[in-house]
N, C-alpha and C positions, 0 to 999 in steps of 0.2 A: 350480569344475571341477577336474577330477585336473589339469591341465596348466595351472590358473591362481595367480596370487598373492594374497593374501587382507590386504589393506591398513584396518588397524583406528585413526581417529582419535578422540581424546575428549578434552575440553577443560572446564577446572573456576573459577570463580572465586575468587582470591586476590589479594592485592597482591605476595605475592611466585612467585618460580617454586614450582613443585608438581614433586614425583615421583611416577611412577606404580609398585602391586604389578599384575603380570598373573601370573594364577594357571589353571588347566586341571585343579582339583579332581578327577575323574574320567579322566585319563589323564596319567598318570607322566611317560611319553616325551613329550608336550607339554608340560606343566608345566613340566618339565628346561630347555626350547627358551624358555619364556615368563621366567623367572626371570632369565635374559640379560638381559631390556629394563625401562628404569625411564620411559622417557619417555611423551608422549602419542601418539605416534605406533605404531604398528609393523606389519610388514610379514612374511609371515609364506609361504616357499613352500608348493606341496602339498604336497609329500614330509615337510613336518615337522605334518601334519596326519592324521586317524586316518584307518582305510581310506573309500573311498566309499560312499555310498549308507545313511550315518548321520548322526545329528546331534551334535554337541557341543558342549560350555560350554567361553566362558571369562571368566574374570570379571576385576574392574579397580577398583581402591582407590586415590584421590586421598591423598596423603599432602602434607601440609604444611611448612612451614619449621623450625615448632616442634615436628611429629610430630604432630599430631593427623593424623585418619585420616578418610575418609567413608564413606557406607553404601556395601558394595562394588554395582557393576553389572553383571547378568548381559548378555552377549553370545552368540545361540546360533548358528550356524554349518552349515550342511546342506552336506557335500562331495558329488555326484551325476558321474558319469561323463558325462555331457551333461544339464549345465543351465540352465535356462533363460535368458534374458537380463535383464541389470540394468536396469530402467527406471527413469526418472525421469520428474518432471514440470517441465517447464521456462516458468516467468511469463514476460510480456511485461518488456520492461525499464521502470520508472519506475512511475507509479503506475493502478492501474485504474478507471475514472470508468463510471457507466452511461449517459451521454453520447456513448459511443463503443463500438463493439466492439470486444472484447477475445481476444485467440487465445491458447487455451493448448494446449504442445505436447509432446510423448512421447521420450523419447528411449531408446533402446536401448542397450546394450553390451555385446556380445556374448562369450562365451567362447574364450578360445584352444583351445578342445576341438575344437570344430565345423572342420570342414573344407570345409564348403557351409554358407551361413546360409538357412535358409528363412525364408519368410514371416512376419513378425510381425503375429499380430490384435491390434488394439487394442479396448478396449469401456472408454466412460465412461461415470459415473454420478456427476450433481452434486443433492446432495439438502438438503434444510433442517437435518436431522437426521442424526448418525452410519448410514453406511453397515449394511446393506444396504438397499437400496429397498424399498418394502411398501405395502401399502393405505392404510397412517396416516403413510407417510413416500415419497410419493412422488419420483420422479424431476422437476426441473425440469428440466433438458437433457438428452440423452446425445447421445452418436457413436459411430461404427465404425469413424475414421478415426484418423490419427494426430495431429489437430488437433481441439480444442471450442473453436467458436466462442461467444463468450458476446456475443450482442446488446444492443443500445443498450435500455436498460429494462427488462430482464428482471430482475434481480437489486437487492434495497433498498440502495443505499449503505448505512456503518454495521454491515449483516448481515452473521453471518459461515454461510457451507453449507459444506458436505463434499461433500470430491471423490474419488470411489476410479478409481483406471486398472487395468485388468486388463490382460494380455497376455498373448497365445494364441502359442508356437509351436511349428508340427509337428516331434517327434523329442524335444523337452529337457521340456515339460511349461511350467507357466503360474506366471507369478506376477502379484503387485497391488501398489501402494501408495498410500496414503491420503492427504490431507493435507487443508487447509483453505482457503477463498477469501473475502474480505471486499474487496469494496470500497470506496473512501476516496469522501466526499464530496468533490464539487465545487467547487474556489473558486469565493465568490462573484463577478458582476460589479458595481459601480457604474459608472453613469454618471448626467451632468445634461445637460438638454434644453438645446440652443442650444448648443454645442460649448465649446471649452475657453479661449475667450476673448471677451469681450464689450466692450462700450463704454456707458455711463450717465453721465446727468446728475446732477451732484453733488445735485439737488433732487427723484432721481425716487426711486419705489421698485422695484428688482427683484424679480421675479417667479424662486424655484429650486425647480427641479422634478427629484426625483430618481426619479419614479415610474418609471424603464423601467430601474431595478436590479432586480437578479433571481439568484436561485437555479437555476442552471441543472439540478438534480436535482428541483424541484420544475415550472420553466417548459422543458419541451424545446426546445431552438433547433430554427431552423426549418430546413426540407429548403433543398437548395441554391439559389439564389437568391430565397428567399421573404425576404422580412420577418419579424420577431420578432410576434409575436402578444400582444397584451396578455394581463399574465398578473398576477393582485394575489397577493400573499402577505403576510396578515396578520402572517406570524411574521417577516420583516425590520424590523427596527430602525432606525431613522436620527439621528445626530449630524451637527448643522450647526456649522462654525466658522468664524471668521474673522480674517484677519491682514495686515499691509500686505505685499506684496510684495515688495520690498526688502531688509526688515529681519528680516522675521519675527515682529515685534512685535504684540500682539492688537489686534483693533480693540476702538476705545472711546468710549463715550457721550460729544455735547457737554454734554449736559444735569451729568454730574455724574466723568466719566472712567469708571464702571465698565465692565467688560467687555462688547460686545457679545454679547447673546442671540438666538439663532435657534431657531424653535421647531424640533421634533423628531419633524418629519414627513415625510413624502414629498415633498409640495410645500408651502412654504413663501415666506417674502417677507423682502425686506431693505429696511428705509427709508435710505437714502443719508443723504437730508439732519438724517439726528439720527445722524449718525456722523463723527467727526473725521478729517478726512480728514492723510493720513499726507504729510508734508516733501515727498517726491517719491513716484513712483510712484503705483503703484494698490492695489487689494484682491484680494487671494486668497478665495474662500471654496469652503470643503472640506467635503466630506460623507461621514463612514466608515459602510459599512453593515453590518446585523451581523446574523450568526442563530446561537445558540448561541456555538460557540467561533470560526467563521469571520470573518473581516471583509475590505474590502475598501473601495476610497478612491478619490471624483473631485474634481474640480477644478475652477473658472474663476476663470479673472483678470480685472477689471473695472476696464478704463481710465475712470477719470474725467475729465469733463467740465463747465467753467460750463454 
């Protein structure tokens, strides 16, 4: 806007500090004004800016410790006598699961031109494909509000869509920006049936069942107070191990000391009595479960008994 300040940040990879050239190729009297500043920052009022209701360049060349130089960057700049407002898109804080709904929300900032703010329309459009929506690239959401909700399941973990916001307001005219939404898979859960500590007979066998671990992007938790609904996923993994409690020490064969082996299933079994039992204490046995890069870890401790 003629009455606002026009704050231009750019930042470059180096290990040491960088200076910046800012240059205004097509207008003298800015140029003059840009050649003042070496850093990454700057900040730049109207009045040193060309008249309204055009557009203009300025451009910005990373400069290094030793003097090399990068490709320069054009920045282009439209000054309008009542302009529209700055929008942004503003994420939920932390990470977004399709497990849960997600709110994304608009945020305006207005020009010191304007002396009454009217109404801002907002219009979303979240699509598979680069914006604009179309018969082979449809719309998966939109809104008219200034929040899109994104519901529990709609969108594949892993994927990433495109999101354009447009904004409507009457007097300054409209602008958009785009950006991009992926959401993170799920940690996985484990767990073992019979809770996180048991009691067995030095001569029995246990019974470990980690079958009600799960993927919470492939198994949906259940609505509120239901139960989890049995759900198999062939694509989880399972490692069984085991160690004295105490010590941390592996368990180990009487038969010959080697390493106790747990087979490497969902539900499996431990024979007690062909496992040397540890000084004091009992047994740990752990199961980490895994799909792709995720894992995820339970437990029981097994008081021993004659």
């Amino acid at each position: 806007g003629t009455c606002d300040t026009v704050l231009i940040e750019v930042e470059g990879a180096s290990p040491r500090p960088m200076t910046y050239v800012w240059r205004a190729p097509l207008d003298a009297s800015l140029d003059a004004v840009l050649l003042a500043h070496s850093s990454g920052s700057i900040s730049l009022p109207a009045s040193a800016l060309p008249r309204a209701e055009v557009k203009f360049e300025i451009t910005v060349t990373a400069v290094t410790f030793l003097g090399g130089t990068s490709e320069p960057r054009t920045i282009t700049i439209a000054k309008r006598a009542l302009p529209p407002p700055l929008v942004s898109i503003l994420f939920p804080a932390g990470p977004m699961y399709t497990t849960a709904s997600n709110d994304i929300t608009a945020s305006a900032e207005f020009s010191a031109c304007l002396l009454e703010q009217a109404p801002v329309n907002f219009a979303w459009s979240l699509t598979a494909a680069p914006p604009p929506a179309s018969a082979s690239n449809p719309e998966i959401l939109n809104s008219s509000t200034s929040t899109l909700t994104i519901p529990p399941g709609v969108l594949t973990p892993g994927t990433t869509y495109h999101l354009r916001l447009f904004a409507l307001q009457s007097g300054s005219g409209s602008t958009s920006v785009e950006t991009t939404v992926a959401l993170e898979r799920s940690p996985l859960k484990a767990s073992i049936l019979g809770g996180s500590s048991r009691t067995v007979g030095t001569a029995n066998t246990v019974t470990l069942d980690a079958s009600s671990s799960l993927d919470p992007d492939t198994c949906p938790p259940p609505l509120e107070g239901e139960p989890q609904a049995a759900c198999g996923d062939a694509s989880l993994g399972y490692s069984w191990s085991c160690k004295h409690t105490l010590t941390g020490d592996p368990c180990r064969l009487k038969a010959n000391s080697a390493s106790v082996a747990i087979a490497g299933t969902a539900v499996t079994s431990l024979d007690i009595s062909i496992v040397t039992p540890p000084p004091e204490g009992g047994l740990t046995v752990a199961c980490e479960v895994s799909k792709g890069t995720r894992t995820a870890s339970a437990a029981v401790e097994l008081a021993l008994v004659e």
